[in-house]
N, C-alpha and C positions, 0 to 999 in steps of 0.2 A: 836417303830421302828424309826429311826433317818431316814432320806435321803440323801441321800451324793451327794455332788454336784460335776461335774466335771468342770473344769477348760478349757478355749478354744472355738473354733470356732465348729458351728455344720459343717455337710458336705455341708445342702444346703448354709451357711451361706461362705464357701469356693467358691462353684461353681458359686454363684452369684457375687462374687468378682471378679473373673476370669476374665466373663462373660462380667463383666463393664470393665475391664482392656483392653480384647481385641477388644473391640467395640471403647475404646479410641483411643489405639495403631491404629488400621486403620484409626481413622479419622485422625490422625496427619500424617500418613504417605500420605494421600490423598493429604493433607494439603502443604505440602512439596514438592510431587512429579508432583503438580500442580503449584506452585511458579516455578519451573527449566521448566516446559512447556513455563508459560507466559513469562519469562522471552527467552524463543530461542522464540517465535513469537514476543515478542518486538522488536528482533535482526532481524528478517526476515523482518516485518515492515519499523524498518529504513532505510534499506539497498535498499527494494523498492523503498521510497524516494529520496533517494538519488541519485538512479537509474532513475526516473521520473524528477528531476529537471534536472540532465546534461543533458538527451535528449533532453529536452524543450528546455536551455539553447546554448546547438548546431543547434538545428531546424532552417533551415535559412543560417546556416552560412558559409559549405562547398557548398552547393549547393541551388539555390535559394529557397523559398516556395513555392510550385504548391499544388493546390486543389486537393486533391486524400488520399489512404490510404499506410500507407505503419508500416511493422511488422518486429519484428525478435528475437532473443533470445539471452540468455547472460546464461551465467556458465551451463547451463545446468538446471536452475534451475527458472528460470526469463522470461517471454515471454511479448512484450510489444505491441501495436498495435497505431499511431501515426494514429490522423485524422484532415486533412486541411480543410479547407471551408471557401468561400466568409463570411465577416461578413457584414451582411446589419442588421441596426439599428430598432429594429419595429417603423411602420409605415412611414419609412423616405425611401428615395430614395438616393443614393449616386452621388455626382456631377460626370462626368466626367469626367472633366477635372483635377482630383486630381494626385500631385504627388505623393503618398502615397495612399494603398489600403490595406484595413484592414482583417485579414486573423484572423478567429478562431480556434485555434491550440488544439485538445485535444487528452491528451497522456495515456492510462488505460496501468499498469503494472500488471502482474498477478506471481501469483506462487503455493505452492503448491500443495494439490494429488486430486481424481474427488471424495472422498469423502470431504475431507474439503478446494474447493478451496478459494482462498482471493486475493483481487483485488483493486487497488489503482488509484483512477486518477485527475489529474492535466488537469486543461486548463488556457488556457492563450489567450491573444489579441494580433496582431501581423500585423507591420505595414511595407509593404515591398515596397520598391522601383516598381514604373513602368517604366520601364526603355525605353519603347518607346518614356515617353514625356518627362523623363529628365534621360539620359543615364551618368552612372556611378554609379548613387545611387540605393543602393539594391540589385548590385551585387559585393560586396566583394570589390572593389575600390573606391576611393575617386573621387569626382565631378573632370574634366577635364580640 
């Protein structure tokens, strides 16, 4: 009696194929549909930055800098909260008599849902006119 051989693929040798094919196909599309994520959080990112330097950038400059906190929103999408504070140096005491008094300006921008929120913050040193002991400088005019 001869044995005759068939020619092709068994069934499991099908289903296993399959079975790698579609375990690939989803990692690639993870792959991909993860790249177009990072790539809008890079864009949300910058945009915070960017958002965070002009406020710094303005802070001071329509109205003088006072010590306190102050907040607010942009597009609907952006919420920022700006905070002043004396800057004293550790360990040192600051002369009084300075015409310049040093303010620590920190700026956190946030955005966003309350499962995944993200938050960015900038500070800076900031050196503003006392304008008691020499008036002009600090408020938006030049010396007198």
């Amino acid at each position: 009696m001869t044995k005759v051989r068939q020619d092709g693929f068994s069934l499991l040798e099908v289903l296993v194929a399959f079975s790698i094919l579609a375990l690939s196909l989803g990692v690639l599309l993870r792959v991909f549909s993860g790249d177009g994520r990072l790539s809008g959080l890079s864009e949300e990112h910058s945009r915070a930055v960017v958002l965070a330097e002009s406020l710094l950038a303005n802070a001071g400059v329509e109205s003088p800098l006072q010590p306190g906190q102050s907040s607010g929103e942009i597009d609907d999408q952006f919420s920022w909260v700006m905070r002043v504070s004396p800057f004293v140096p550790p360990g040192e005491a600051l002369p009084e008599n300075q015409p310049f008094k040093p303010y620590w300006v920190e700026l956190t921008v946030e955005w966003g849902d309350a499962i995944e929120p993200r938050s960015f913050t900038l500070s800076t040193l900031r050196l503003v006119g006392d304008n008691r002991s020499n008036p002009g400088f600090g408020s938006g005019m030049g010396p007198r």
